[in-house]
Structures are given as C-alpha cells and as structure tokens.
Steps between C-alpha positions, in 0.01 A plus 500: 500500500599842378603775822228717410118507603202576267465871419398506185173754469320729164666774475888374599715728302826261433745755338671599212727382262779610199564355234648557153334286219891483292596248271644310800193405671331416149757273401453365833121472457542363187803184610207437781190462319625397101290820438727645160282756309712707286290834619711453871891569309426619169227756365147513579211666376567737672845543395684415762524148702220451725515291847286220567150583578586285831879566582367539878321187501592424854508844611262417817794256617721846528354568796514382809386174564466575901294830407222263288533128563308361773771332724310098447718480172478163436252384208494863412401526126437788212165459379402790274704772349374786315618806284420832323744575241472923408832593281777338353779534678857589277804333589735724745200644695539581854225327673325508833242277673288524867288235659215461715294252673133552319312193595513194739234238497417142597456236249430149593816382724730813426528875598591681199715852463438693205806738381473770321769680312531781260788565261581823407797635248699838588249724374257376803229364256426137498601219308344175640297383807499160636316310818630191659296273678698274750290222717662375816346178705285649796557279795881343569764412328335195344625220425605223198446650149333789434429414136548159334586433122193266459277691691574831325510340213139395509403847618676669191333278275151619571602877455396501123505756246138628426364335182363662186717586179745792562536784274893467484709246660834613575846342454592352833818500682664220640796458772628216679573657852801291591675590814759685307178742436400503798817568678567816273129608521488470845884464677746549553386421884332155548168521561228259443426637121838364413662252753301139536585510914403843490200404409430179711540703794209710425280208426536424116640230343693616259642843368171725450550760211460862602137600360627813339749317251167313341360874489807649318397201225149636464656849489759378234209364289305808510783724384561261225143534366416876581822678564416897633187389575568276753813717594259781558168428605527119547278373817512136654341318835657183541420225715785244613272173540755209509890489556785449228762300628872530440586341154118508341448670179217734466361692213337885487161442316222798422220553301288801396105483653389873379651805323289810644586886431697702683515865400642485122630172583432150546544236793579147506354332750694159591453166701894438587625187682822298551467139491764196578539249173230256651231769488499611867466854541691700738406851420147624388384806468426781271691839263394763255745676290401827240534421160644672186 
C-alpha cells in the first residue's frame, strides 16, 4: 500500500506543466507507438511539420500519482479515456498543460477518478483536452487476479460493433505490442504496463498494456483517413472494456455511422474500436472528425 490516504475530491487543481513539442519528443513518440506519418518531420498542409494529434497521450500520468490515485492501488485499471482535439499543433511549439479532478463516481466494485487536463501552446489558447477515467477496487487490497485471460476474454467478445452497413470503412491499423513496445511506451521504470512481475504483484497475470497506447492506434488511424480534420476538430470517448496483454497484436478499426453539417463543413461521425486477432475487443467507443 501506497504512503498516502484518499484525497482525491472535484475541483483538485494538480498543477502545471512545460513542455516543448521538438523533434525529440516526436521521434520519441513515434520509436514508441510505430506511429510514422510524414506530416510529423517533413511538410504538412500546413506547411510546416505538425505533431501528433496525441503527443501527450499519457499526460494525466505527469502528475502526481499521490495527488489523484486512491492509495488501494492494486487492481487499479483505466477504463475510459476521452479527448477534444481544437488546433494543430506545429512542431517546435512551446506547450503547457493543467489538471484537475472533475468527477469521481462509483461503478459496480470500483471508485473511479476522472482527470481532466487542458493543453495549451505559448500563445495561451488551447490545443487539445483530454479526461481520464481511472477505477480503483473499493474495499482492500484484494486478492488473486484481478483480471483473467479467459475471463476477459469472454467479456471482450460480447462488446460488438453495432450492426448495419457503414458509410466508409476505414483502413485499420495493426501493432503487435511486444514488450519491446511496451517498455519504450511505457519505461524506462518497471511498472506493471511493461514488466510481467510488475504486473503479478498488482493482481494480473501477465504484462497489461497501458490503455492509452491502443488509443494512439485509433488516433493514428484517424489522421490517416482525415488529416486536419482530425488534427483540428477531431472528438473521441473511448471505453477500455477488456485488457491487452503483453505480446498480443491488436488492430485500430472505424467506421463512418452519419456525416451531418457543421457550419460550411461536414462531420464524420465514427464507431472506432481496437480488437485482438481472435475478435475480442478491447477498446469501444466512438469519434467524429470534419471533413474536406
């Protein structure tokens, strides 16, 4: 158990971070995800390179764990993650983020803390938004696994993509997240994302993928199809409904429900999803990107 006691409340303000979005962290983004659109080193449509709509994927990990986590840590899981993306973002801006505590709430077996932070570049405006919901068991430290591969498994499988025939199907993206992934998504400390005792000591099996590396794959697949207008004015809600394990492939899928107007312009609105090679989802949830 963690030296700290629960004092995580709405309305926790958790700080405020630096950063500069160079072509060092992008290349570093890029070596930990496989994510290598041209747009990131090379001209954009914009002119100049562009970042990726997500290069502060993990950005509510920045903070301090003590100042948000309830101290019961073990079985503690990511369940949703959301995020409002408002400009593109050109490579070499300076960059600044806050975050706050904007919901906690009960559901089923777990006590969940919802952060919120804002990203902002150096003319104060913002960029992005993003919410992290993080679900920690209630009573104890429990006991035995947490999750199971069978019984997650069968839990994924029912977690289906609605059915009807899609406007557009898009073109999927597929990694294997091998530990060497993992490791340089989520090291260089060993922690349970990345280290298989890590992770037994928490109550999983085996190494559990961080959630937001299967989100930087939907992300990836959205830029690929709409480019700017995921960039800028790209929305998704994602649900994290069954774990990837260390080693398991798992591919980005989406698909187009509606196109409505916006303004002059047009939106796509998506199912997105990430699924392992037998069919079992682990993410599900739902996007909208403008259109040219």
């Amino acid at each position: 158990m963690p030296d700290w006691v629960d004092d995580s409340y709405v309305g926790k303000y958790l700080g405020r971070h630096e950063y500069v979005a160079d072509a060092e962290m992008v290349a570093q983004y890029m070596a930990a995800t496989g994510d290598a659109n041209p747009w990131y080193t090379g001209p954009s449509p914009l002119g100049e390179a562009v970042v990726p709509a997500l290069l502060l994927h993990s950005e509510q990990y920045a903070f301090r764990l003590r100042d948000w986590y309830l101290p019961n840590l073990y079985g503690n899981l990511h369940i949703k993650q959301e995020w409002d993306l408002f400009r593109a973002v050109p490579l070499g801006t300076r960059l600044w983020t806050h975050g706050m505590i904007v919901d906690r709430y009960i559901r089923k077996d777990r006590d969940v803390v919802v952060l919120e932070f804002c990203v902002f570049d150096d003319a104060d405006v913002m960029v992005s938004r993003g919410r992290c919901h993080q679900s920690f068991l209630r009573e104890g430290e429990g006991a035995g696994e947490v999750v199971g591969r069978d019984r997650g498994a069968r839990k994924g499988m029912r977690a289906e993509a609605p059915a009807g025939e899609p406007l557009e199907v898009l073109e999927p993206v597929r990694r294997v997240a091998s530990l060497d992934l993992c490791m340089a998504f989520s090291g260089p400390r060993r922690n349970y994302h990345n280290d298989r005792e890590e992770a037994r000591k928490l109550g999983f099996p085996d190494v559990v993928v961080q959630g937001t590396l299967s989100t930087v794959f939907v992300s990836e697949m959205l830029t690929n199809r709409f480019g700017l207008g995921w960039l800028a004015g790209g929305r998704m809600s994602l649900n994290l409904v069954n774990v990837l394990w260390g080693g398991e492939a798992v591919t980005a899928r989406g698909v187009v429900r509606a196109i409505t107007l916006e303004g002059r312009r047009r939106r796509a609105h998506l199912d997105v999803w990430t699924e392992k090679d037998d069919g079992t989802k682990t993410i599900v949830g739902s996007a909208s990107a403008l259109m040219a």
